[in-house]
C-alpha positions in Angstrom: 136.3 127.1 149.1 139.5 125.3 149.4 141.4 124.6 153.1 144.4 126.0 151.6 142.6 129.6 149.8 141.1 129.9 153.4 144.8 129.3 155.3 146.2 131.9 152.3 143.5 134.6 153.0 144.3 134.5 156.7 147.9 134.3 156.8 147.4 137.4 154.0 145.3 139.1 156.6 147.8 138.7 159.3 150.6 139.6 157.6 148.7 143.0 156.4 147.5 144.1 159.7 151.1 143.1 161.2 152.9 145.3 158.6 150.7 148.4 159.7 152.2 148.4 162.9 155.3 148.0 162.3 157.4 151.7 161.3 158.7 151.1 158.0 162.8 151.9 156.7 161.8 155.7 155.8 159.9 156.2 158.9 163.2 155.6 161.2 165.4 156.7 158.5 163.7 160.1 159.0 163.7 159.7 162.9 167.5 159.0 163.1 168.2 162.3 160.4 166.4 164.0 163.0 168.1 162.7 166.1 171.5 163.6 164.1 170.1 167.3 163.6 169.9 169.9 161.4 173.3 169.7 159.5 172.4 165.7 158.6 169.1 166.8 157.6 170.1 169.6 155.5 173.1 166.7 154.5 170.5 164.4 153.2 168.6 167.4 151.8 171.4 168.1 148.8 172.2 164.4 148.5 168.7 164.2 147.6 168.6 166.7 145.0 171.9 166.4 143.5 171.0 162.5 142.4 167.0 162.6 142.0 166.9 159.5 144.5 165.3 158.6 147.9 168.0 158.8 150.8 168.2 155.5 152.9 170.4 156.2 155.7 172.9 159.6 156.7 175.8 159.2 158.6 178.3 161.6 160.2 181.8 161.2 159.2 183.8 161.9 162.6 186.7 162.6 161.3 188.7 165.9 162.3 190.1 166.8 158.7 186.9 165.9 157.3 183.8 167.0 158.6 180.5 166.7 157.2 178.1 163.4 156.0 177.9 160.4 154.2 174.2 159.9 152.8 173.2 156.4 151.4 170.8 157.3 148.6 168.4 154.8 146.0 169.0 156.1 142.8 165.9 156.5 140.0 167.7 153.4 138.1 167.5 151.5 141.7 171.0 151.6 142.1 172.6 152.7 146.1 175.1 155.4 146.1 177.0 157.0 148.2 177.0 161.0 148.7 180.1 162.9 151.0 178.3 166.0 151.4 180.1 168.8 153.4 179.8 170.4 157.0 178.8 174.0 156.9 180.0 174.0 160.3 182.6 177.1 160.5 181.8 178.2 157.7 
């Protein structure tokens, strides 16, 4: 066997056991939904079902006429969109 299909295997092997410890996009997308509560969860809940995609990030809006979330989502055709989903606060 080659030097260089050994140095390939091993960097291939590193990079494999690295990327196992290290918490992927979804993984602290989830954690930060959860930090944000209920609503943002609920927020990236309908975002998610209203365009079929896989939500990438959820943010509050923080403005006072307009409460409620904007939620990044990866659309089926791979394209990002964004979602204004609505408060149910005071409602």
């Amino acid at each position: 066997m080659s030097k260089i299909v050994i140095w390939r295997s091993l960097l291939l092997l590193l990079l494999a056991a690295v990327g196992g410890l290290v918490p992927g996009p979804v993984n602290a997308d989830r954690e930060g939904r959860q930090a944000q509560g209920k609503d943002a969860e609920e927020a990236a809940e309908k975002a998610q079902q209203s365009t079929g995609g896989r939500v990438l990030n959820v943010q509050d809006q923080n403005h006072p006429d307009k409460g409620g979330y904007k939620v990044r989502v990866l659309t089926p055709d791979g394209r990002v969109r964004t979602v204004d989903v609505e408060s149910q606060k005071g409602k």
